[in-house]
RORO-630732 format. One record per residue (C-alpha): residue number from 1; residue in three letters; x, y, z. Coordinates in nm, 4 decimals, decimal comma, padded with zeros to 6 digits, m for minus. Layout:
N
+-----+------+----------+----------+----------+
: pos : code :       xx :       yy :       zz :
+-----+------+----------+----------+----------+
: NUM :  ala :        X :        Y :        Z :
...
+-----+------+----------+----------+----------+
***
This chain:
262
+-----+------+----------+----------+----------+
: pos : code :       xx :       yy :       zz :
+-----+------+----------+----------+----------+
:   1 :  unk :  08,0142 :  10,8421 :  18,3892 :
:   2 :  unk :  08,2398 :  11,1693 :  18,4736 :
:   3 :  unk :  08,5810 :  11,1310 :  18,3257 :
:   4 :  unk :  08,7192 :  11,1257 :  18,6830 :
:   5 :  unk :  08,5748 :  10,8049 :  18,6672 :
:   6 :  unk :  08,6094 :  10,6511 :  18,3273 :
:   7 :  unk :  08,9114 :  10,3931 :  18,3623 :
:   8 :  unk :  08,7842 :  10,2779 :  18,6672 :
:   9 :  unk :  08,8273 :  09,9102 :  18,7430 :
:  10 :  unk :  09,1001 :  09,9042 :  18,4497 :
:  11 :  unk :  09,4141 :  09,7542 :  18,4944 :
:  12 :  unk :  09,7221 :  09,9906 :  18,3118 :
:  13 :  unk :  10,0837 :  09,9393 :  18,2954 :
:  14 :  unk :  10,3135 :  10,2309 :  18,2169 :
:  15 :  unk :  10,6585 :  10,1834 :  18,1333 :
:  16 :  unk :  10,9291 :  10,5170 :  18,1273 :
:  17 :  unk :  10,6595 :  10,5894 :  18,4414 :
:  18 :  unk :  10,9792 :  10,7524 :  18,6921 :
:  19 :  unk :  10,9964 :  11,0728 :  18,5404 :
:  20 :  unk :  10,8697 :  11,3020 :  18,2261 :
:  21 :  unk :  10,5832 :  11,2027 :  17,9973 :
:  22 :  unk :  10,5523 :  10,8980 :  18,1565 :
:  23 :  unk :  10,4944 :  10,9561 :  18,5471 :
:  24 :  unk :  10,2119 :  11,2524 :  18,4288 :
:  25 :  unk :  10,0803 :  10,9159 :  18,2217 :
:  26 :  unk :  10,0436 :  10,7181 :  18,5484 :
:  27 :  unk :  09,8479 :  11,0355 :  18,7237 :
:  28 :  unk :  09,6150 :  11,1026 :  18,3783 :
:  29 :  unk :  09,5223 :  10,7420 :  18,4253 :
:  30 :  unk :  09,4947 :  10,7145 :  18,8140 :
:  31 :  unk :  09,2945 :  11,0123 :  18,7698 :
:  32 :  unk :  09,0250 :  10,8759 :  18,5414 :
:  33 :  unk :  08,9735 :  10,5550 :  18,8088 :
:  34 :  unk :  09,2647 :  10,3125 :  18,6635 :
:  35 :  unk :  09,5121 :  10,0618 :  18,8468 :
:  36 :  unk :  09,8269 :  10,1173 :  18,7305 :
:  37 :  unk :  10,1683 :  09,9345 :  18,7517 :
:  38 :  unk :  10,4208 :  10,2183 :  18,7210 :
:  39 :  unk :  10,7313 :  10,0683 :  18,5933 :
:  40 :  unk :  11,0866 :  10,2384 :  18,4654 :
:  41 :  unk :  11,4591 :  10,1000 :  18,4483 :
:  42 :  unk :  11,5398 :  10,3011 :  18,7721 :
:  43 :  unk :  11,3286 :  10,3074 :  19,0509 :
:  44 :  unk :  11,4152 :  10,6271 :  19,1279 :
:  45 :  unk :  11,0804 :  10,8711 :  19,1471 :
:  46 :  unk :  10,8605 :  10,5555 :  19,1501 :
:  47 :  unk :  10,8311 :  10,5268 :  19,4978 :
:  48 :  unk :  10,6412 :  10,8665 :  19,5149 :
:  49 :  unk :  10,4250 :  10,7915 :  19,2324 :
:  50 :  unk :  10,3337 :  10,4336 :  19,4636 :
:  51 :  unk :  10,2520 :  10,6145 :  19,8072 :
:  52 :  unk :  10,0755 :  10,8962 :  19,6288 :
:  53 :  unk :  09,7784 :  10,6983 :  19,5544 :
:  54 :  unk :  09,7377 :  10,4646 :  19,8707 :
:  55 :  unk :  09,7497 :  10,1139 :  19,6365 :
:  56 :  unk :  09,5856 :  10,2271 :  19,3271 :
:  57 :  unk :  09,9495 :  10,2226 :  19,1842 :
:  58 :  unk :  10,2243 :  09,9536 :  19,2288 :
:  59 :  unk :  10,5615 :  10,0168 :  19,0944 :
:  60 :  unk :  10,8276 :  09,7907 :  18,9480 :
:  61 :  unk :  11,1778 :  09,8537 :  18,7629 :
:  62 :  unk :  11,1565 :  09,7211 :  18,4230 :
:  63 :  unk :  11,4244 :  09,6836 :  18,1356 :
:  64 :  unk :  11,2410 :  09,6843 :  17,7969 :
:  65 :  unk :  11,5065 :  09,6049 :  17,6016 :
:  66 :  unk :  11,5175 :  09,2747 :  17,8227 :
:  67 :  unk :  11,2043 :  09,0541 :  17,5912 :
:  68 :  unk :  11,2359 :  08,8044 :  17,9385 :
:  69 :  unk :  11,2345 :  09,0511 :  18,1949 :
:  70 :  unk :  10,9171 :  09,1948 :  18,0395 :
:  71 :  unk :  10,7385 :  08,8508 :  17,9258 :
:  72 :  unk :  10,8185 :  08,7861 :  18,3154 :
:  73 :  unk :  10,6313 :  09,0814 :  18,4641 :
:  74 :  unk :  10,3550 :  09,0816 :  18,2120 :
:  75 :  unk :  10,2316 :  08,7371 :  18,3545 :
:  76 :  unk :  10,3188 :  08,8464 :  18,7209 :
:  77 :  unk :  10,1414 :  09,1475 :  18,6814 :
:  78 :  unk :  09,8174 :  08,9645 :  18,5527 :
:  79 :  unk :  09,8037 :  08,6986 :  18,7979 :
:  80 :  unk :  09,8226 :  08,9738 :  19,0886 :
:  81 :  unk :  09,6262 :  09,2842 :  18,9870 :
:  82 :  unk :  09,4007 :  09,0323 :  18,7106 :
:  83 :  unk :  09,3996 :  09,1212 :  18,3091 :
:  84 :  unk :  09,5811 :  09,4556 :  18,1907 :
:  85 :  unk :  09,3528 :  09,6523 :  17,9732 :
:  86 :  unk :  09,5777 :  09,9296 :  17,8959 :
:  87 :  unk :  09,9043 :  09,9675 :  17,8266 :
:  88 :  unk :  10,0858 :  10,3062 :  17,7262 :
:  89 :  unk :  10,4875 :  10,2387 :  17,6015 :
:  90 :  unk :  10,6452 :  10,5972 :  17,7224 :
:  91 :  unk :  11,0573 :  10,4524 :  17,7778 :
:  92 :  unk :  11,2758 :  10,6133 :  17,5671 :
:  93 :  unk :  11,6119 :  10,7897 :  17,4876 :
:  94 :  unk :  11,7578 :  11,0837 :  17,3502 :
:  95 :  unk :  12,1134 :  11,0217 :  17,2039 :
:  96 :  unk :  12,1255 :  11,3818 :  17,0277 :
:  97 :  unk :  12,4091 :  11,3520 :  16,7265 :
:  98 :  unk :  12,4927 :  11,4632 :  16,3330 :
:  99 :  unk :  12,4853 :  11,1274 :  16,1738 :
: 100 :  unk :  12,9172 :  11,1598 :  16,1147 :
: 101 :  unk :  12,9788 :  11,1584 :  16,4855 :
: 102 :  unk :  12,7219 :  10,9035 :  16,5817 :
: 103 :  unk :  12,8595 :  10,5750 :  16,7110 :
: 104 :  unk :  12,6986 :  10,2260 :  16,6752 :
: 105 :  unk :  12,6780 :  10,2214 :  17,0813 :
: 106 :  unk :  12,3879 :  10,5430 :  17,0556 :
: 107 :  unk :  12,2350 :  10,4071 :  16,7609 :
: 108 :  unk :  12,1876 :  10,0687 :  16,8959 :
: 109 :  unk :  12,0555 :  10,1863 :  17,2481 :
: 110 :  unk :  11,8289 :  10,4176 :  17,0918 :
: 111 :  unk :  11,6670 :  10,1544 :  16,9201 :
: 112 :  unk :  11,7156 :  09,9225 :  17,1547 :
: 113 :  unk :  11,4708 :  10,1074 :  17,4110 :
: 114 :  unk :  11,2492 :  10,3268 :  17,1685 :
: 115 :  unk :  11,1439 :  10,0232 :  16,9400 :
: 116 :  unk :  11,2989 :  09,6940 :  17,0956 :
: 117 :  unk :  11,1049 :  09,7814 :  17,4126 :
: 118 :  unk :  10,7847 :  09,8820 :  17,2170 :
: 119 :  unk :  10,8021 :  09,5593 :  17,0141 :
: 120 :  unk :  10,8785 :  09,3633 :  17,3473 :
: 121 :  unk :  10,5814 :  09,5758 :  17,5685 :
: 122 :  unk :  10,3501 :  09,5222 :  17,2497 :
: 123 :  unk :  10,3816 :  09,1855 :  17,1563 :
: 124 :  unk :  10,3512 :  09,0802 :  17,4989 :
: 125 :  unk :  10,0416 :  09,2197 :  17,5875 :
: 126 :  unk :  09,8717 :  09,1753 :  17,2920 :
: 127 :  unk :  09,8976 :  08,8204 :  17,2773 :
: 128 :  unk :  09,6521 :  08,8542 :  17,5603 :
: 129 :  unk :  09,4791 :  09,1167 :  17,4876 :
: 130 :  unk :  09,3585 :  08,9560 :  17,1575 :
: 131 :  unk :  09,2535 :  08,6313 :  17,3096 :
: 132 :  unk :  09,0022 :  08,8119 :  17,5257 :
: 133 :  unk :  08,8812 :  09,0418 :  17,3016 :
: 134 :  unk :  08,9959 :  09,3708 :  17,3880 :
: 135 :  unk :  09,2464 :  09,6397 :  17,4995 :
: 136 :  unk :  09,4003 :  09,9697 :  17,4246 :
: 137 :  unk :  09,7616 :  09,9866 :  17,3791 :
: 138 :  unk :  09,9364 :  10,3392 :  17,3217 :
: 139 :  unk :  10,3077 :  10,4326 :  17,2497 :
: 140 :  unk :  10,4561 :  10,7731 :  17,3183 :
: 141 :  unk :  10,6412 :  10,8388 :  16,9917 :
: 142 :  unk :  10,7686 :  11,2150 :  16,8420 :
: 143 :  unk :  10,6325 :  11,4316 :  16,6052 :
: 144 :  unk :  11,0303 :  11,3912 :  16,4668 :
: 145 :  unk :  10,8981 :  11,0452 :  16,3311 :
: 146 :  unk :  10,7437 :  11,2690 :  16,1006 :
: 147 :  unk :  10,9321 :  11,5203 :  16,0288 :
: 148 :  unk :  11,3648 :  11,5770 :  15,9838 :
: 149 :  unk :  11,5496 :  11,7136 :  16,2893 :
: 150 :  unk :  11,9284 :  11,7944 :  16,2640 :
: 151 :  unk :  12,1546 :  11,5627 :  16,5401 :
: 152 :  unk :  11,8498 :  11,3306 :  16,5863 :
: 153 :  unk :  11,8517 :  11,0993 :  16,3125 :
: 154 :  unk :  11,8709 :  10,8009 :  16,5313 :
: 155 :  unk :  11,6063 :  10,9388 :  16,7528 :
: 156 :  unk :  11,3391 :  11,0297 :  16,4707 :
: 157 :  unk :  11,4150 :  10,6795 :  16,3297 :
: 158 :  unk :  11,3469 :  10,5118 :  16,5726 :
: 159 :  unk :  11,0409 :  10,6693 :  16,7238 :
: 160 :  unk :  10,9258 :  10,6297 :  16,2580 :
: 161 :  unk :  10,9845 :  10,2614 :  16,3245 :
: 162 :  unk :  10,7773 :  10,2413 :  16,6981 :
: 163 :  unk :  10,4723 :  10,4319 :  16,4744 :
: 164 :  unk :  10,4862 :  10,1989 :  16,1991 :
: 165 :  unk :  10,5157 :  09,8911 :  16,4219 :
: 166 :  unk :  10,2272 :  09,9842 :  16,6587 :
: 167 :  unk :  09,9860 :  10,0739 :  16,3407 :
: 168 :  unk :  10,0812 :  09,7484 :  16,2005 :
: 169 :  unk :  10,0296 :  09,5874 :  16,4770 :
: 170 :  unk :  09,6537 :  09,7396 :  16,5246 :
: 171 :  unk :  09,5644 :  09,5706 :  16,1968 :
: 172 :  unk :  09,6424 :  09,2805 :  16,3071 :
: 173 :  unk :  09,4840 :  09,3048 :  16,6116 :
: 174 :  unk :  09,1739 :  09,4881 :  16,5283 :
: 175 :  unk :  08,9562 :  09,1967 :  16,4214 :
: 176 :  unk :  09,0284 :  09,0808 :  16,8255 :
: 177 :  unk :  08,9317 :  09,3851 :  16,9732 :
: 178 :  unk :  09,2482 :  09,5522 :  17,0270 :
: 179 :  unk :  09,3341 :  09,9493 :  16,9232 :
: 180 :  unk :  09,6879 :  10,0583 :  16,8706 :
: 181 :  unk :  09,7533 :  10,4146 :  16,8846 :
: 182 :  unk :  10,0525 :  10,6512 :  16,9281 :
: 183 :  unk :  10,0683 :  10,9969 :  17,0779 :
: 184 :  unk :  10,3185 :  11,2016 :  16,8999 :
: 185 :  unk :  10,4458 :  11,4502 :  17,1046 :
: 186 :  unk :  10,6638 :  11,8246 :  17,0336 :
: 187 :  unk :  10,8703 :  11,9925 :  17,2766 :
: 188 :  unk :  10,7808 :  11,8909 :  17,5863 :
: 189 :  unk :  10,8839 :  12,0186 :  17,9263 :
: 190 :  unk :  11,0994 :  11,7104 :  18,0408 :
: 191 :  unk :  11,4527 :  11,6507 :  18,1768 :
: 192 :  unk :  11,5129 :  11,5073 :  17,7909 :
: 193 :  unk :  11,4084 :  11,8336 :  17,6374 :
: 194 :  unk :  11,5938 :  12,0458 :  17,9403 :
: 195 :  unk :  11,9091 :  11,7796 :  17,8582 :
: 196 :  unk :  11,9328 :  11,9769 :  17,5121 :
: 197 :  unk :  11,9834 :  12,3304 :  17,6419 :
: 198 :  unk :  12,2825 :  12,4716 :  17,7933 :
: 199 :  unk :  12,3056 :  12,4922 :  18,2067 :
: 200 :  unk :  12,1586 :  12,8722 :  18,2632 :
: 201 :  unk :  12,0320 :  12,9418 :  17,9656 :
: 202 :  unk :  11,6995 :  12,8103 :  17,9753 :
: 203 :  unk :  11,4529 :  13,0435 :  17,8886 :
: 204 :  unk :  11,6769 :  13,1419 :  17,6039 :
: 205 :  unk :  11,6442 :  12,7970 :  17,4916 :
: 206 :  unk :  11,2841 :  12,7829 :  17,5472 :
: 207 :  unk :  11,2313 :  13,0934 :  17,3492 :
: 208 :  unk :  11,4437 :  12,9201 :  17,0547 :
: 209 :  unk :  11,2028 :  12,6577 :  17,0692 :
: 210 :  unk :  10,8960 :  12,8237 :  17,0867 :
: 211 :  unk :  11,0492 :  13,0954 :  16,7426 :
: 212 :  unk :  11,1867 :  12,8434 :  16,5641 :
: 213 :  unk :  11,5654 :  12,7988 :  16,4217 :
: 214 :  unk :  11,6267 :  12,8537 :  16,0574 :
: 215 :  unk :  11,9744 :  12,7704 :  16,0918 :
: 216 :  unk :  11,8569 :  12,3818 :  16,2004 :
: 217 :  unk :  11,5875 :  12,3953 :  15,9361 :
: 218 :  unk :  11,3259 :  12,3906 :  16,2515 :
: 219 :  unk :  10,9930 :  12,5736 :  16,2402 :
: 220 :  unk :  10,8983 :  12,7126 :  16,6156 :
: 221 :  unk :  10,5635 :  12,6382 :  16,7934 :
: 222 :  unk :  10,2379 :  12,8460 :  16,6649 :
: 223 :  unk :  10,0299 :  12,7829 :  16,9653 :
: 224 :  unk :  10,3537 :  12,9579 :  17,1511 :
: 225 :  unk :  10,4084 :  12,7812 :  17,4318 :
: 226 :  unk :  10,6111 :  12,4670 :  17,4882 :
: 227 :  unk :  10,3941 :  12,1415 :  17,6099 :
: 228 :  unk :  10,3622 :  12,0238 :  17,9429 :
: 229 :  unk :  10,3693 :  11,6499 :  18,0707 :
: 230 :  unk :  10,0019 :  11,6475 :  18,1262 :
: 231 :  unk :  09,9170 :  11,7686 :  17,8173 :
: 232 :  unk :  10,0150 :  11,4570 :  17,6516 :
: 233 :  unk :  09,9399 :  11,2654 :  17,9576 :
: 234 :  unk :  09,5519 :  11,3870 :  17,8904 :
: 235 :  unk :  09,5888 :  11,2191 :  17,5323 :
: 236 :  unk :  09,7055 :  10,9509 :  17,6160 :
: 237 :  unk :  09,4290 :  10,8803 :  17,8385 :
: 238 :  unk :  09,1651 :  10,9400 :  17,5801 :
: 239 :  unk :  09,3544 :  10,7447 :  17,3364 :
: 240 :  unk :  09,3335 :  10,4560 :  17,6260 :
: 241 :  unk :  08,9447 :  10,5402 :  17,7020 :
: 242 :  unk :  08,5900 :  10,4638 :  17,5677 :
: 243 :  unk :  08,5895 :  10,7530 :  17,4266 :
: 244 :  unk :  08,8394 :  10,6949 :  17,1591 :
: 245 :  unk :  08,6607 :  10,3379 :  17,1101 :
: 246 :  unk :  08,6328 :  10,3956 :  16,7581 :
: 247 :  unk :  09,0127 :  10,5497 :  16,6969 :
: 248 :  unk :  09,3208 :  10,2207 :  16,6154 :
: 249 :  unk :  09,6164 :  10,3132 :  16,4184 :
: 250 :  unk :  09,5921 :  10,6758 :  16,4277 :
: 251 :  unk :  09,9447 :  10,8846 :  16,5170 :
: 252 :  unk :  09,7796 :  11,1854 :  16,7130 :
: 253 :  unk :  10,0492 :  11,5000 :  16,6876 :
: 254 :  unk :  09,9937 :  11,6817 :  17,0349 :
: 255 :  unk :  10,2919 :  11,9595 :  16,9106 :
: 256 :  unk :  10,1340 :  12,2790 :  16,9308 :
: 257 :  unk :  10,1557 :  12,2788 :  16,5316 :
: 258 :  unk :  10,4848 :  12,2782 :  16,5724 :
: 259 :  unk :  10,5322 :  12,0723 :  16,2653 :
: 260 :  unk :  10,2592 :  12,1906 :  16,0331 :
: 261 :  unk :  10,1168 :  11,8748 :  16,0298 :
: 262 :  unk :  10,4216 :  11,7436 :  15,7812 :
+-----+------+----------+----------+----------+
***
């Protein structure tokens, strides 16, 4: 089977699908043959991602830090579009902040979407998943789980815990069928990593990136380019296919080296 072709007659939900990561996740996987329910807390840019593909993708606003509101469109989506036998967790937050000035509000919503919502996503669908015997579930984390970043404490924790969580999860799981995988991404061309540079100065800030910054104790990118969506869209989707049928609990860094592997 061509890998135009390989997801095809899979059912996928993608959550964080409106923009970013997540919307390139819904056209890697739409691509390969897949159904997918598109969902994000705003439905703004889900809409497009719906008429694009003529009914191959539905789209629905979803909370993930709401364990009901997901619980409720997990069982809605299965009795409409039948079992879901992928899910990628791409929703997340960037509250960027030295630990002194950060306030309990940004702590707990960053860990309120980036591992609330992966716990809620996760341990809804693989209930299911397990009692049928199979299914791929992958979470968009950050090679900053792995590695410190200055003013993102909050954000590298809680993308650690989402990587922990999800390979603890696939041992559980595994005996039933069910990989767990995460997708670690670098800098990534997304209104989160365009959020963190100054209005105008853009390819400055890009060029920061790609050098490195001593003064934040950051090495730059050797590959020497900064990724694009579809770049971790594309691992994603082999994390999600046959291909990868052998691969549960592994974090896969897609950072350009950007981290030396720390």
């Amino acid at each position: 089977m061509s890998l135009d072709q390989e997801l095809a007659g899979r059912t996928a939900l993608v959550t964080g699908a409106g923009r970013g990561i997540g919307e390139a996740v819904v056209h890697a996987l739409a691509a390969r043959g897949a159904r997918v329910l598109a969902t994000d807390v705003s439905g703004n840019g889900l809409a497009p991602l719906a008429q694009a593909y003529d009914g191959q993708v539905a789209s629905r606003t979803l909370d993930v830090t709401d364990s009901a509101a997901v619980e409720t469109l997990v069982a809605e989506t299965e009795a409409a579009l039948g079992p879901l036998e992928i899910v990628v967790n791409v929703a997340g937050i960037l509250r960027g902040s030295r630990v002194a000035d950060l306030t309990d509000e940004d702590w707990a919503a960053t860990f309120a979407v980036n591992t609330h919502g992966v716990f809620h996503v996760s341990r809804s669908v693989s209930r299911r998943m397990a009692e049928r015997g199979s299914g791929s579930i992958v979470t968009v984390a950050s090679n900053a789980a792995g590695i410190p970043r200055t003013g993102m404490a909050a954000y590298a924790a809680s993308k650690a815990a989402a990587v922990m969580f999800t390979k603890c999860l696939g041992l559980e799981v595994a005996s039933r069928g069910v990989r767990c995988n995460t997708v670690s991404p670098g800098s990534t061309l997304t209104d989160m990593q365009r959020g963190m540079w100054t209005a105008g100065d853009e390819e400055a800030a890009s060029r920061r990136v790609v050098e490195g910054d001593p003064a934040t104790y950051r090495t730059g990118i050797p590959l020497g380019r900064i990724a694009d969506p579809s770049d971790i869209a594309d691992a994603v989707a082999f994390l999600a296919s046959d291909r990868a049928r052998h691969i549960t609990m592994h974090d896969l860094y897609v950072d350009g080296g950007a981290t030396l592997r720390a």
